[in-house]
C-alpha positions as CSV (number, residue, x, y, z in Angstrom):
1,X,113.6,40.3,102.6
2,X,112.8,43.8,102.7
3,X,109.0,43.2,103.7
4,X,110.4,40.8,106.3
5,X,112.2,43.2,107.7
6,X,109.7,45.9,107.8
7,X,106.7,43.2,109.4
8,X,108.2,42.4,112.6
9,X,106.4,40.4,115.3
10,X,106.9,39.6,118.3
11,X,106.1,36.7,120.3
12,X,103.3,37.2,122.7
13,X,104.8,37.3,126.4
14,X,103.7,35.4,129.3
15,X,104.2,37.1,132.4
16,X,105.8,34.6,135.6
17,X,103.2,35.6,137.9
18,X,101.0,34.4,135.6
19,X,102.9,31.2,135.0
20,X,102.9,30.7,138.7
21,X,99.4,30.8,139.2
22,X,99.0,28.5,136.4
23,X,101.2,26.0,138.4
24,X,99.4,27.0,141.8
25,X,96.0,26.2,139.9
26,X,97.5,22.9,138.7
27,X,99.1,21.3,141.8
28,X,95.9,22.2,143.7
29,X,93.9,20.0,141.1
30,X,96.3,17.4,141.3
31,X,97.5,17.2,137.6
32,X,100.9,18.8,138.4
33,X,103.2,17.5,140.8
34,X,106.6,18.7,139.3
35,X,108.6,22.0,139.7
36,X,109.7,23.9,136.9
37,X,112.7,22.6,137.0
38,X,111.1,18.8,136.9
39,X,109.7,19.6,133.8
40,X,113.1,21.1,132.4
41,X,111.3,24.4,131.5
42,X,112.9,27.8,132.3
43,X,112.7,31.9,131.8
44,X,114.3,33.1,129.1
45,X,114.0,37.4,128.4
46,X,114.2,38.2,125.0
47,X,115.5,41.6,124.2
48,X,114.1,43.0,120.7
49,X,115.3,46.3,120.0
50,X,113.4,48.7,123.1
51,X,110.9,45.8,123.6
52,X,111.6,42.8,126.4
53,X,109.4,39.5,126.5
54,X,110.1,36.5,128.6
55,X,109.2,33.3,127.7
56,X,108.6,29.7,129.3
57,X,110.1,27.6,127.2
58,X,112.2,24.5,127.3
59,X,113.8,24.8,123.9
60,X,117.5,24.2,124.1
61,X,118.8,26.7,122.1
62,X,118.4,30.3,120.8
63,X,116.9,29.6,117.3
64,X,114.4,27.6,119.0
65,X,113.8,29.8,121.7
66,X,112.8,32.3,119.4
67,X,111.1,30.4,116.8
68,X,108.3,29.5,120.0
69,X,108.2,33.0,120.6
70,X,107.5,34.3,117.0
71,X,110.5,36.3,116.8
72,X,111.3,36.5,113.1
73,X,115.0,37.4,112.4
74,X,116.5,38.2,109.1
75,X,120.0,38.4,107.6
76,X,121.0,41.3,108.4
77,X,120.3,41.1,112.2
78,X,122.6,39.6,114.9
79,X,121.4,37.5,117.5
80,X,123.4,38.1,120.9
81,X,123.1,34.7,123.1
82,X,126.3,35.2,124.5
83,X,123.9,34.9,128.1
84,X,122.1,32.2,126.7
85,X,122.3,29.2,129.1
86,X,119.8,26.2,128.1
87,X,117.8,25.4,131.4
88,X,118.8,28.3,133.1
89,X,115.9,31.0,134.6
90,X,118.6,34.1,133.9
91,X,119.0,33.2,130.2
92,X,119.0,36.3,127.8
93,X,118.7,36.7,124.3
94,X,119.0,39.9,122.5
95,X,118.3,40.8,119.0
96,X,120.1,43.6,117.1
97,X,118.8,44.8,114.7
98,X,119.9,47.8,112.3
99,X,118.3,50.6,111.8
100,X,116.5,50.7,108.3
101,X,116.9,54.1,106.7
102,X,115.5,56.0,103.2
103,X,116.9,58.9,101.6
104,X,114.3,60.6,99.2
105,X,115.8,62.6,96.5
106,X,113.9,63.6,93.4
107,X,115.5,60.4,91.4
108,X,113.5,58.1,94.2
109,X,114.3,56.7,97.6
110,X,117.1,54.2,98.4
111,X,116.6,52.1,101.4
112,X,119.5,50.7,103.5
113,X,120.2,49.0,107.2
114,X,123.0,51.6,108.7
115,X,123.6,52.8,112.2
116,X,124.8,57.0,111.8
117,X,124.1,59.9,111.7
118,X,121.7,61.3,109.4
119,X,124.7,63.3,107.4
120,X,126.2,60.2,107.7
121,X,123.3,58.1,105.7
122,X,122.8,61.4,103.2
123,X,126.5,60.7,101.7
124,X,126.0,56.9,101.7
125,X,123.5,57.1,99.5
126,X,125.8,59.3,97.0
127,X,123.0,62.3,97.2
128,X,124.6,65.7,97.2
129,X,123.0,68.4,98.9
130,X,123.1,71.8,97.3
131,X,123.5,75.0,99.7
132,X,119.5,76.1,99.3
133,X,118.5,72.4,99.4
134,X,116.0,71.4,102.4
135,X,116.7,68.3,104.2
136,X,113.8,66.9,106.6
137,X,116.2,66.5,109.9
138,X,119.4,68.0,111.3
139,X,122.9,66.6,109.8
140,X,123.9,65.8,113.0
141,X,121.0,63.5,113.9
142,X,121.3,59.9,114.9
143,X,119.2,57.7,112.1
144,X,116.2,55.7,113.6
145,X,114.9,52.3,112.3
146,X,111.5,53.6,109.8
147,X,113.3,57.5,109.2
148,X,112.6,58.3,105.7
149,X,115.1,61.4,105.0
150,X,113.9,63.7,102.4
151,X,116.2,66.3,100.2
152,X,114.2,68.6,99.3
153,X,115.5,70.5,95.7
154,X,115.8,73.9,95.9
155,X,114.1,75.9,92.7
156,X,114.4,79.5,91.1
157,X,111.8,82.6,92.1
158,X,112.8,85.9,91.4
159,X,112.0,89.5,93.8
160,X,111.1,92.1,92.0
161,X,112.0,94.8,94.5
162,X,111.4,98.6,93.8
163,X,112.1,97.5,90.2
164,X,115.0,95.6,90.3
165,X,115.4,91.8,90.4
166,X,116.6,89.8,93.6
167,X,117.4,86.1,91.9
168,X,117.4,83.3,95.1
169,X,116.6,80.0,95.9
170,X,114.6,78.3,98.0
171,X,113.4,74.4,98.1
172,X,110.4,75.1,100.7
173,X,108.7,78.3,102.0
174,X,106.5,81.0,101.7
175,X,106.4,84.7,100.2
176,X,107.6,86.5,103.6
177,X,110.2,83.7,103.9
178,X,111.4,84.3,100.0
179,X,111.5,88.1,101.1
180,X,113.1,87.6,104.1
181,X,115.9,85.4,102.3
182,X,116.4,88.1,99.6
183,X,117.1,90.8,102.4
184,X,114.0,93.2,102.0
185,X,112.4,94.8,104.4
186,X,108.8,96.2,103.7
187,X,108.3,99.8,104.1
188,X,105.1,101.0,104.8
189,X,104.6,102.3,101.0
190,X,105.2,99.0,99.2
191,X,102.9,96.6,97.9
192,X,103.8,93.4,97.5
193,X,102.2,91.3,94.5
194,X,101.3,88.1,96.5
195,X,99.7,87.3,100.2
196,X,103.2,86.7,102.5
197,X,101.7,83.4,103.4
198,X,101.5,81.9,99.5
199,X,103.9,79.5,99.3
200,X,106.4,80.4,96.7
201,X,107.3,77.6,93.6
202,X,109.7,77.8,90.8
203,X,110.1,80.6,88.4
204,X,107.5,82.4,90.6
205,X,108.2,86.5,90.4
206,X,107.2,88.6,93.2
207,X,107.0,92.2,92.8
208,X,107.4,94.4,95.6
209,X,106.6,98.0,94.9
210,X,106.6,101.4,96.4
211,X,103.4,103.3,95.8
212,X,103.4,107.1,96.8
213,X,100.7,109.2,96.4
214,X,101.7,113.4,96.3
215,X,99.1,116.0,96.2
216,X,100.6,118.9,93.5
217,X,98.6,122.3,93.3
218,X,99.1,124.6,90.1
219,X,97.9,127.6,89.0
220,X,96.1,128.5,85.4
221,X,95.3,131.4,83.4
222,X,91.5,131.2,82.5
223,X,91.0,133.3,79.3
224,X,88.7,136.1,79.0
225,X,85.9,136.0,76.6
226,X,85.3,138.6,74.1
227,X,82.0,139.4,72.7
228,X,80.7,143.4,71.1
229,X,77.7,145.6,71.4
230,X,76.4,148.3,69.4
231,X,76.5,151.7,70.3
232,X,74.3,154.0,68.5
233,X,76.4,157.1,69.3
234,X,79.1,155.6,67.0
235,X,79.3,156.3,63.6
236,X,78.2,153.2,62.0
237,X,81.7,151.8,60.7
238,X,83.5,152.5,63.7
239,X,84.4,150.7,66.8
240,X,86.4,150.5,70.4
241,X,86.7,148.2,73.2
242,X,85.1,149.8,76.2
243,X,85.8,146.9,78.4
244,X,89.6,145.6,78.3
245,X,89.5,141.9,79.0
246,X,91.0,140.1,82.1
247,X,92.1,136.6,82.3
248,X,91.0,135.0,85.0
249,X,92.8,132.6,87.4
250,X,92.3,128.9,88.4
251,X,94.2,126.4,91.3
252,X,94.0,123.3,90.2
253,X,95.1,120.3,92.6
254,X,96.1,116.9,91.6
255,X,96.9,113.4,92.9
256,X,100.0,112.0,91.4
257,X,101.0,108.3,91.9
258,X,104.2,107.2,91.9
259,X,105.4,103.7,91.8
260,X,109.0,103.1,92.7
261,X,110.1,106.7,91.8
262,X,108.0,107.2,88.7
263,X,104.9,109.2,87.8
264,X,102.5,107.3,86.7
265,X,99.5,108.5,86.8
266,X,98.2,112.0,87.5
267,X,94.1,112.9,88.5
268,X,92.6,116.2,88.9
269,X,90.8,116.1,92.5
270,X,90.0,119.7,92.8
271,X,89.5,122.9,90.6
272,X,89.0,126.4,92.8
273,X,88.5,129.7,91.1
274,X,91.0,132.1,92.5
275,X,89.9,135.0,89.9
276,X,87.3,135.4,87.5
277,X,87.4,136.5,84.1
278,X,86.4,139.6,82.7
279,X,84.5,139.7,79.0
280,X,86.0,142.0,76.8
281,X,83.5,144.3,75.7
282,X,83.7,146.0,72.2
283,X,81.2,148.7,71.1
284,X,80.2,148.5,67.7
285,X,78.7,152.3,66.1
286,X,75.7,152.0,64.5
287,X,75.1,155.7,64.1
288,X,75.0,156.9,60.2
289,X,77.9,158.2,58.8
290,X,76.9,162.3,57.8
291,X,75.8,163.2,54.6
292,X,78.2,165.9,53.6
293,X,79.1,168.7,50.7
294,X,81.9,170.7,51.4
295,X,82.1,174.3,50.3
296,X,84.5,177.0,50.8
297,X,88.1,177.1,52.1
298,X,89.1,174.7,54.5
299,X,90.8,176.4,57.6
300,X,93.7,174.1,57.9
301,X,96.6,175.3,56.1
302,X,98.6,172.2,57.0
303,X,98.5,169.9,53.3
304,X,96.7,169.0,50.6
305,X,93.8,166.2,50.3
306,X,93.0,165.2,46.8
307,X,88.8,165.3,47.0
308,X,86.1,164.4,45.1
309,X,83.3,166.4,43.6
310,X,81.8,166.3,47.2
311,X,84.6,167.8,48.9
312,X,85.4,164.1,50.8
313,X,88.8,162.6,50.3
314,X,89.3,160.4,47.4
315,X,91.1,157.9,49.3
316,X,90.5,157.3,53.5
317,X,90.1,154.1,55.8
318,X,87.8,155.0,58.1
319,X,85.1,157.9,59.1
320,X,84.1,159.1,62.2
321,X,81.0,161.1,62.4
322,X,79.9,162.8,65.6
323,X,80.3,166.6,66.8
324,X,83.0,169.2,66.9
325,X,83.8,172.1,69.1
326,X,86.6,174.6,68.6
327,X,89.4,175.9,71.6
328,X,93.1,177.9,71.0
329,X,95.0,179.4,73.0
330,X,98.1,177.0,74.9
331,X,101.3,176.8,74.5
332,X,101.8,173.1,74.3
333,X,99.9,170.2,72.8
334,X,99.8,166.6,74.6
335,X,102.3,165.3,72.1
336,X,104.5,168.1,72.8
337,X,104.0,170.2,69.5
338,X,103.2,174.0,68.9
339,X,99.3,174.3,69.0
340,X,98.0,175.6,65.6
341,X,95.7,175.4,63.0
342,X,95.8,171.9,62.0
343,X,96.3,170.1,65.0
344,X,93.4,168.7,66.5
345,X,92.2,167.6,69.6
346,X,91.2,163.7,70.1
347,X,90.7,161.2,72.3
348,X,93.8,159.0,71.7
349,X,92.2,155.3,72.4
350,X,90.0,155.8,69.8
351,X,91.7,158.3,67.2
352,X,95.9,157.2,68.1
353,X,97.9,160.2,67.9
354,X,99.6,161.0,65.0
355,X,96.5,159.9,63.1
356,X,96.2,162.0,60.0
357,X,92.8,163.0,59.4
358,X,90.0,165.2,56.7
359,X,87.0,167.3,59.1
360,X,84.0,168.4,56.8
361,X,80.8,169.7,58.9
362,X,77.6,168.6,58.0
363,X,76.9,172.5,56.8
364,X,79.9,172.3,54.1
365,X,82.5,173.7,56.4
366,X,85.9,172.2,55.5
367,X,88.2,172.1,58.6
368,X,90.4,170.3,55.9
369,X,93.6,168.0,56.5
370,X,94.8,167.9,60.3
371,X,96.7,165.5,62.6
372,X,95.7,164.4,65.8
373,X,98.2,165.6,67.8
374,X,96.1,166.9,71.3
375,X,93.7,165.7,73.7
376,X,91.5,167.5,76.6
377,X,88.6,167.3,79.2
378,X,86.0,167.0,76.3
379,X,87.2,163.1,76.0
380,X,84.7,162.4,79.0
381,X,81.8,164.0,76.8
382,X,81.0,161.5,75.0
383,X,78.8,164.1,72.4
384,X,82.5,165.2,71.2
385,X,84.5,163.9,68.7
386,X,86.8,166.3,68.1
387,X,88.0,169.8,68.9
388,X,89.6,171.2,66.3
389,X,91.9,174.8,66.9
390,X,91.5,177.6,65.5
391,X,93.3,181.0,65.5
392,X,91.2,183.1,67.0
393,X,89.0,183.3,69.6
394,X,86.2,184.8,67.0
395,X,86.9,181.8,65.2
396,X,85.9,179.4,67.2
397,X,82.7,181.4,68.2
398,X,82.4,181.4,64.5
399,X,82.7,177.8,64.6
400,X,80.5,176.6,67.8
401,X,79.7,173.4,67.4
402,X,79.3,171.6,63.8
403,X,78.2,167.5,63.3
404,X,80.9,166.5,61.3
405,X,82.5,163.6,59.7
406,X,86.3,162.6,60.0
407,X,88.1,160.6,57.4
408,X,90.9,158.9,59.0
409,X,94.0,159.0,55.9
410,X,95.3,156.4,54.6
């Protein structure tokens, strides 16, 4: 019945001019001598649905009629022949027919004759429609004969949005739709994961992310090097940095990305040297330490240095060896004591003050036990090691100037 219903033909129509003609053509042969009427054959209009044909018939009633026209009409139509007078030219026949409607669900389609709206035809079928669920036409829409309505099921995607999830649903669509639907707007720092015009399906995830890239500048120390030279008017033993090192200084700029908030990455793009470095410089002595015998009284009544057959102290640290010159006279040494015999003259960033010390000359001379307690002018000759007071002027003439060593006490 169904394919019945969806193969309708209609009759082919004959127009009446045509008809006339036909008669015209025949009486002027002189094989047709009758009227219409004569022959008991009339116009009857036949009203299918939006399509009219009139036939020439002289079939006496409607299920005649339009069985000579080809009209096929099934059980579920009506036939109107309410105007349908046999024999009569103004004779009408109309043919209802319902409208033939499918609604398409994901369980199938269920076909059905109903006249409604397409709401209407949605319930009659016992097909519920969820709130995100897509339907093919407006509920409100009158159902046509052939209108296949479609409920589209809506499915689960998820928006991943500056790292937090946007559950919706959508039956149709595409990413800027499923974006649009889950209330984001893109800034002009986010990235979305997908091309807006993908179309989106179930249990899809679309990650929308804000990337932002900050430049960050820094400063950094740049250590000094170190490295030492020898100096061969150092006793050999003995050493002093002559060039304090100087870190250096370095800006450093780098390109941080963040993604929704977070550091994630960090590059260096730039390194510029603000400061260089200076080498700390050391001088090593290389000079020989003196050969020495002491003899006689040392001038330095200030202690006591147990010695060894050679007049040098039995137990020392370090020795110095370099020349001597004499000075007295003052009032005040350059650690505040009383100059006298005993108190020696150094330069403090190589012999600290306080340092206690044992002068013999090369010639035997014992200056004897002493503390470095006084500095002066000499320091910038670098042919002085020490100048060691005396009591008297005569004394230090006596003196002049001696190559000594100098034991540093331990």
């Amino acid at each position: 019945m169904l394919e019945k219903i969806r193969n309708r033909s209609l009759a082919i129509s004959v127009p009446k001019r045509m008809l006339a003609a036909v008669l015209v053509i025949t009486m002027l042969c002189g094989t047709f001598h009758a009227t219409a009427s004569d022959d008991n054959h009339y116009y009857v209009d036949l009203y299918d649905g939006k399509n009219l044909t009139t036939v020439y018939t002289d079939k006496t009633t409607a299920e005649e009629v339009l069985a000579e026209a080809g009209i096929v009409v099934s059980s579920i139509d009506t036939v109107d022949a309410s105007q349908f007078v046999a024999g009569s030219d103004n004779s009408v026949i109309t043919i209802i027919r319902p409208n033939l409607v499918g609604v398409n669900d994901e369980h199938g389609t269920v076909y059905f004759a109903f006249d409604g709206t397409v709401a209407e035809a949605i319930e009659l079928a016992d097909v519920s429609v969820g709130a995100d669920d897509l339907v093919n036409y407006k509920d409100n829409e009158p159902v046509e004969d052939g209108m296949i309505i479609s409920v589209a099921r809506a499915f689960p995607l998820t928006i991943r949005y500056h790292g937090k999830n946007i559950a919706i649903q959508m039956a149709v669509g595409t990413v800027a739709d499923a974006l649009k639907k889950a209330g984001v707007t893109l800034g002009k720092n986010d990235v979305v994961s997908h091309k807006t015009d993908d179309v989106v399906s179930s249990g899809m995830v679309v990650f929308v992310d804000e990337i932002i890239y900050k430049n960050r500048t820094e400063t950094k120390s740049i250590p000094f090097s170190s490295y030492t030279k020898k100096d061969s008017t150092m006793t050999k033993g003995t050493s002093k940095i002559t060039t304090k090192g100087v870190n250096g200084q370095n800006e450093l700029t780098y390109k941080e990305k963040y993604v929704n908030g977070v550091l994630i990455d960090t590059t260096l793009v730039s390194e510029k040297v603000l400061k260089k470095p200076v080498a700390q410089v050391t001088s090593v002595g290389t000079k020989k330490i003196y050969d020495v015998k002491a003899k006689g009284v040392p001038y330095s009544k200030l202690g006591t240095v147990a010695v060894d057959k050679n007049g040098v102290p039995k137990n020392y640290t370090k020795v110095f060896s370099g020349s001597a010159t004499a000075y007295t006279g003052g009032v005040s040494t350059s650690t505040g004591r009383k100059p006298g015999v005993g108190y020696v003259a150094v330069d403090p960033q190589e012999i600290p003050y306080g340092t206690k010390l044992y002068i013999v000359a090369t010639d035997g001379t014992v200056y004897g036990y002493c503390i470095a307690a006084d500095t002066g002018g000499f320091i910038y000759n670098s042919n002085t090691l020490v100048d060691v007071y005396m009591a008297s002027k005569s004394d230090c003439i006596q003196w002049g100037r001696k190559n000594v060593n100098v034991y540093v006490l331990g």
